[in-house]
N, C-alpha and C positions, 0 to 999 in steps of 0.2 A: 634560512633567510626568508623575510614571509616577503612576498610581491603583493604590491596593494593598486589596486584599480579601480577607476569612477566608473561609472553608468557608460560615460562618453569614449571611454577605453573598451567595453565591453561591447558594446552595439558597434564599434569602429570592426573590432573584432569578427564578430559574426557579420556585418555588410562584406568585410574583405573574403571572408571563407564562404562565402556565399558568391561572389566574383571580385577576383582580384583583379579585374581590369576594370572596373566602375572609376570614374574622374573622379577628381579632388573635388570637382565645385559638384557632381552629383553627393556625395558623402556629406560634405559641406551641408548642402539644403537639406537632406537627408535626418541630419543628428544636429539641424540647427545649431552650427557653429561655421567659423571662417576657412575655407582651403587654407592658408595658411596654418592656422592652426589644424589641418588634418594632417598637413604636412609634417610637424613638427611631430604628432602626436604619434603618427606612423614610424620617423625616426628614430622615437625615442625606444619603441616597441621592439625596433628592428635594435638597436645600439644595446638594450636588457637583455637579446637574445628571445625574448619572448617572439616576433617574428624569422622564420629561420628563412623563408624564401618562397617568392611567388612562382606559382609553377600553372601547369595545364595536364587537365585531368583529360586522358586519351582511352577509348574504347579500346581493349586488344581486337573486340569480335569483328568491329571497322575493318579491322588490320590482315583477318583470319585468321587470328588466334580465338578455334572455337572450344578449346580446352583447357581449362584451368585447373589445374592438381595442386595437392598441400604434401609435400614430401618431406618427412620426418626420418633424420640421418641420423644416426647411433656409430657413431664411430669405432671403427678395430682399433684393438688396444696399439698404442704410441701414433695413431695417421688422424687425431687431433688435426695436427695443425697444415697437414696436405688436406684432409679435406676441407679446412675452414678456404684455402685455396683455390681449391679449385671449384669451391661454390663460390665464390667471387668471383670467378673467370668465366663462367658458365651464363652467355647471353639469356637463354632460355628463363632464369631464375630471378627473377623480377622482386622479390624482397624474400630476405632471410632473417628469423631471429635467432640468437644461440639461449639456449633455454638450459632450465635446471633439468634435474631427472634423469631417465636412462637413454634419453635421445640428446644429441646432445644440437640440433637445429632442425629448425621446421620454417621450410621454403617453400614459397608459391610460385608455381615454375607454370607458365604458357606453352603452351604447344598446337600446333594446325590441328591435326587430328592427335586421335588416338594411337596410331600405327607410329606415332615420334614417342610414344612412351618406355618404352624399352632399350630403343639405342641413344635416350635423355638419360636409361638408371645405369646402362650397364657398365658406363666407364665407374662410377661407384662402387661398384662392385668390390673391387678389390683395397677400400679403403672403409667403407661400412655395410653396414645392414641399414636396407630400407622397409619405408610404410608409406605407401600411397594413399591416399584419399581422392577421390576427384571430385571439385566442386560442383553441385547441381544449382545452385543459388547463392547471393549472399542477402541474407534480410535485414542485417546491420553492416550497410558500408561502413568502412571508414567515418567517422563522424568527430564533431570537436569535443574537444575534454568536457569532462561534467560541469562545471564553472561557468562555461559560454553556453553551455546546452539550459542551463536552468533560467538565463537572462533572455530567453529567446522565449521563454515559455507566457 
């Protein structure tokens, strides 16, 4: 199914992803059109699914969480689905994807220090083999799809 967007969808777009808390009548002057219709135009984004939910982007480092590791889980043969579990249960793991290949999820898991990394793998242990990474930077956060990134350009 192709999704078709004006100009005024797209710049609506990247103002929102840019701060989702901006008013209707700033957006409005903004993209020269009426709060009303930002209104509407917002609902209609959220009702396609194309908006999935306003949120707040939070420092962990704020928080001291000065550690950010990428943990790539290879599950033991049949503990699939305990450990698709108990990485869901697992506060510390902050987003997980399940991926193709011979791992079968790669988590990015927060921790204070370094000294929490060992008693964050060891309960795993006994359901897969890990690969740690620890992150030193990220030079591409998160960013919008390609679509929104080229209308900003």
């Amino acid at each position: 199914m192709k999704t078709l967007f004006d100009e005024i969808d797209y710049a609506l777009l990247n103002a929102l992803a840019q701060d989702a808390r901006v008013s209707w009548s700033d957006l409005a002057t903004t993209l020269n059109v009426s709060p009303p219709t930002i209104r509407e135009r917002v609902r209609r984004l959220q009702d396609r699914g194309v908006i999935d939910c306003f949120t707040v982007q939070i420092s962990p480092a704020a928080l001291g969480y000065t550690l950010e590791a990428l943990v790539r889980f290879r599950p033991l043969p049949g503990k699939r689905h305990i450990l698709e579990q108990k990485i869901q249960q697992s506060d510390q793991i902050v987003q997980c994807d399940k991926v193709t290949g011979e791992d079968g999820f790669i988590a990015r898991v927060l921790l204070k220090s370094i000294t929490e990394l060992d008693p964050f793998l060891e309960p795993f242990g006994r359901i897969a083999t890990t690969h740690t990474s620890i992150v030193k930077s990220s030079p591409v956060p998160l960013r919008l799809p390609p679509l929104l990134q080229e209308t900003k350009r």
